[in-house]
Structure formats: C-alpha cells, structure tokens
N, C-alpha and C positions, 0 to 999 in steps of 0.2 A: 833576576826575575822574582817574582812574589810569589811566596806559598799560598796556596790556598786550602782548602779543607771542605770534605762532605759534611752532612748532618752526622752520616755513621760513621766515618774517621773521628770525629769529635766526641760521637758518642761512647765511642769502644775506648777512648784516652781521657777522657774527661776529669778523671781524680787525676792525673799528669800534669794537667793542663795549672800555667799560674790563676791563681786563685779569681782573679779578676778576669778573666778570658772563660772559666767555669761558670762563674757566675753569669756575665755578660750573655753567652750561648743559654743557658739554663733559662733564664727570663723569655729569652727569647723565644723558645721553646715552650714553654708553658704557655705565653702569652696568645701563639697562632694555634696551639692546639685544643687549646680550650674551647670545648662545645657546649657550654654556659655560656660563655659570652664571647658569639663569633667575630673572630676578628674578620673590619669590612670588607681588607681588600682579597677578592675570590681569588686574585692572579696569584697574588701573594702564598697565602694559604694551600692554593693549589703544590705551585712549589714548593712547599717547602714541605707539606706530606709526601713528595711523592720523590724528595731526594735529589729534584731539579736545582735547587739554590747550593751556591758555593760562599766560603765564609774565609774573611781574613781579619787577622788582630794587628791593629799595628797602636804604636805608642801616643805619649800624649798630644793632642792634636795643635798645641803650638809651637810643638818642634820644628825647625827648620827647614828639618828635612822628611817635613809630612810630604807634602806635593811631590816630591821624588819617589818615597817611599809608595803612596798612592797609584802612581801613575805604572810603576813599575807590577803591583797587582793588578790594576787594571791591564795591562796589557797581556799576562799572561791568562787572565779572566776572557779577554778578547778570541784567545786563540783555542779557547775549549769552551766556551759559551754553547754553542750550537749542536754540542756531541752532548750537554748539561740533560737536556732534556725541551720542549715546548714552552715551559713555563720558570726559565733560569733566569736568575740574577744575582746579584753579586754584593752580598754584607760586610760594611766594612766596621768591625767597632772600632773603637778608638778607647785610649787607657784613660778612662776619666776621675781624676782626682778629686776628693773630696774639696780640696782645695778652688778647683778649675768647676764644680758644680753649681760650688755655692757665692762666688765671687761675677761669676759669669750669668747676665741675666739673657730676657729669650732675643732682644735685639741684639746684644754681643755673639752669642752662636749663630745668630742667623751671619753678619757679618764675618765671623770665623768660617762659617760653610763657606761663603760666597768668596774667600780670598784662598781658601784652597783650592777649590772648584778652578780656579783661573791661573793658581799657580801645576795644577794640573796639566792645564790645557796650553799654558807656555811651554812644556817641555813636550808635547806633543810634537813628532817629527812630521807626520802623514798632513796631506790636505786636508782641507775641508770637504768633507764629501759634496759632489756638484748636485745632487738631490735635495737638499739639505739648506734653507734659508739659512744665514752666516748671521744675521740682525735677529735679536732675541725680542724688536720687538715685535718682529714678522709671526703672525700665528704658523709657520710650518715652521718656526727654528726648533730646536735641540740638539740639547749639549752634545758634544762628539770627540772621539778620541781613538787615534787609531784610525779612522776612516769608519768607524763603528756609531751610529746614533744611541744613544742610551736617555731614557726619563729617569733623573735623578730625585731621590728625596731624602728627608734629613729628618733626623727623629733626636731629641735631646732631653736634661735630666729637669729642664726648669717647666714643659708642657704641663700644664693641669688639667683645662678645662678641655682640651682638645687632647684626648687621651688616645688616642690612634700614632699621632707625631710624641708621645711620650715614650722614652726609655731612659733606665738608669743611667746608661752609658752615650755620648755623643757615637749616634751613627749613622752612616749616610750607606744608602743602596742604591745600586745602578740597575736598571732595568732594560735588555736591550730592546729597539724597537721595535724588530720584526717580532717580538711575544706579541706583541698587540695587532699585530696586520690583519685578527679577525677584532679585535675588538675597538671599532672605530663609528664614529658617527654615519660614517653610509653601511652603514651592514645591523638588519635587525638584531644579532646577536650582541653588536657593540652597542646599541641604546637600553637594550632590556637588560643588560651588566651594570650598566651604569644606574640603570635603578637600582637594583638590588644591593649594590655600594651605596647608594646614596641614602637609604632605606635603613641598613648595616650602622651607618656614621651615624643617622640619626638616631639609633638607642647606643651607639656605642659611647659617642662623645656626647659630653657639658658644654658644648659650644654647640652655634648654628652653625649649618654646614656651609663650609667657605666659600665667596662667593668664586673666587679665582678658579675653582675646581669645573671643569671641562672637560674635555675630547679631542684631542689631535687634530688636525684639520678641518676646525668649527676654525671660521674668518674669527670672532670673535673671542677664541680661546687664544689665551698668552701660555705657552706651557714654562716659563722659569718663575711664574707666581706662584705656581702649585710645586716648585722644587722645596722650597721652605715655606711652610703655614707658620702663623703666628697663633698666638692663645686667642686671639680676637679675630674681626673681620675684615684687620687693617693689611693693606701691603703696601710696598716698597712702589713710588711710581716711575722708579726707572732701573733696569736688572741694570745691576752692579759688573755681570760679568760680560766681558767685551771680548772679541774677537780680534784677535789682535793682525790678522793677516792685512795687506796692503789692498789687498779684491775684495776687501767688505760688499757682501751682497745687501742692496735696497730689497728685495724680493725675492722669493722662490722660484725656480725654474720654474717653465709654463707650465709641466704635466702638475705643479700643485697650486697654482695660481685658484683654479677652480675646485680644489678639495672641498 
C-alpha cells in the first residue's frame, strides 16, 4: 500500500524530508495560501487550509513502475478519502529532474500524464462503476479506480502562461467525485462557484480561460479535456485514454442521460 501524508505530518518533518519533496510541499504551500494572489480553485484551497488534502511523493515519472507505484497510493487514498474531510483529495508529486524539465515539452507531459493515467487504470482490479459513462467521450465519463470516480488534473514545470496548471514539479491530483455533489450545474451554488473560479483564472492566469473548462453533467462538457490544459486553447480531439474492459459503455445509464 502507499504512504501518504497530512499537510501537518509534512509540516512537523519537513527538514527530514529529501530535499526535493521539501521543496515540492513548500511551493505548494505557499502557492494556495497566498492571499495576494488567490489561488482560483475554492475546492482546492478549501482543502487544503483546512487539513482535508493528503500528499504522496513518488519517483521519477518515467519509471516503470510509476502506474504500479501510483495505483497502489491511490488505493489506499480510496479507502480514507471520506474520513479526509468534505473537501479531500489526493497530491501526487512526482521526483522531477532537471534533466526531465527541461528536455520534456508541454505536449510530452501531457502525453506522459495520459499513459500513466491508463497504465493506472490497467492494474485496476474493480469494475467500472455502472453509474459511470465507460466512453470518455460521453459528457458523464470520469476516470475511476477502485469503483471510486475521481476528476483528475495535471500541473507541470513547462506551464507559463496558464499559471494555475504550473508547478515546479510534474503533479497530478485526484479529486473524488462526491466533493462536487453540491457543486454541479443543477444547483445554484455549482454555477455561482464556477463564477467565481472563472473570475479567479481570469486575473490569475496569462492565458484565456480554457474553453474545455465546464461542469459535470453539462451534455456539452467533456471532463478528460480539463484533465490536462495546455499553455493555449488548443486540445487533444480524441482522449488518449481507453477503457479497456470488453462492456465499453456507448452511454450513461438513464438516471444521467438527462443530467
């Protein structure tokens, strides 16, 4: 199983910690709690003053045996998610080499996200959950693991203009879905959040805000476009990562046909 870690475990070890796992935590740190310049996403921020977010380091991300390594924190992230707090989710950095920064442009991470993301979800033992569009290009899919849905995103060291998906280090966060079961397009609290993120990006980031960027169960939202933003307002026009099961779902069950 995978370690994982509090904000205050991290904090009360932090000169312990390898140097690059100090640093990685610290940035990140600084970054959400900065009240100059709020970071946009509220869920985000939320948890993570309030102790809800769990944190794991694992090595360099073209190691072999990242998607093992991966899958095996997410799983034990699975099984304490819900005791986390309202607003948990789960930080994975990754050991990023100066080497692996500067050689690796933002179309190479995006495709290094999307081939772990899937070597992930190969070693997944569980179904697909039947709630759960299986076809990513169905507006009700998301990625799932464990029988658990999570909104995935991916933040790397080559981001400029779009400074929200920037960090030093290659890191991807899993978000499970029930955080958002109030924040969704049928409920006024999910459209006036989505302002106020959108609002957020717009002085946060040097980019226009992306058009891929949506709400769960909008027919028209694709959520694995918003798994990785690019520096522009260009995306991928076909998700990369497949389902590998023999039952590939066309559709969503009925109860979200009409979401």
């Amino acid at each position: 199983m995978g370690q994982l870690f509090t904000k205050d475990r991290i904090g009360e070890n932090l000169s312990r910690l390898p140097e690059w796992q100090s640093e990685a935590f610290t940035w990140l740190a600084n970054r959400i709690a900065d009240k100059e310049n709020t970071y946009p996403c509220v869920p985000g921020r939320m948890g993570f003053l309030a102790g809800n977010m769990r944190f794991a380091f694992l090595g360099d991300p073209r190691s072999a045996d990242t998607g093992e390594s991966l899958a095996a924190h997410l799983q034990t992230y699975g099984q304490c998610a819900r005791e986390a707090g309202p607003y948990t989710s789960l930080v994975v950095f990754f050991e990023t080499t100066a080497d692996l920064s500067a050689k690796h442009n933002i179309a190479q991470f995006e495709q290094l996200f999307w081939s772990i993301l899937s070597d992930v979800h190969r070693l997944d033992v569980h179904p697909w959950p039947a709630d759960i569009a299986a076809d990513p290009a169905h507006f009700a899919w998301e990625f799932c693991f464990a029988g658990e849905p999570y909104f995935v995103f991916c933040t790397t060291p080559r981001h400029v203009a779009r400074r929200s998906r920037y960090s030093p280090y290659f890191t991807m966060a899993f978000q499970p879905r029930w955080v958002f079961s109030d924040i969704n397009a049928s409920t006024p609290y999910g459209r006036k959040l989505r302002e106020i993120i959108r609002k957020r990006l717009q002085a946060y980031d040097d980019a226009p805000i992306h058009p891929a960027l949506g709400l769960y169960g909008q027919t028209e939202n694709h959520e694995w476009q918003q798994y990785f933003l690019r520096d522009d307002e260009s995306t991928l026009t076909q998700c990369p990562f497949l389902h590998g099961a023999s039952t590939l779902q066309s559709k969503a069950p009925q109860d979200l046909t009409n979401a």
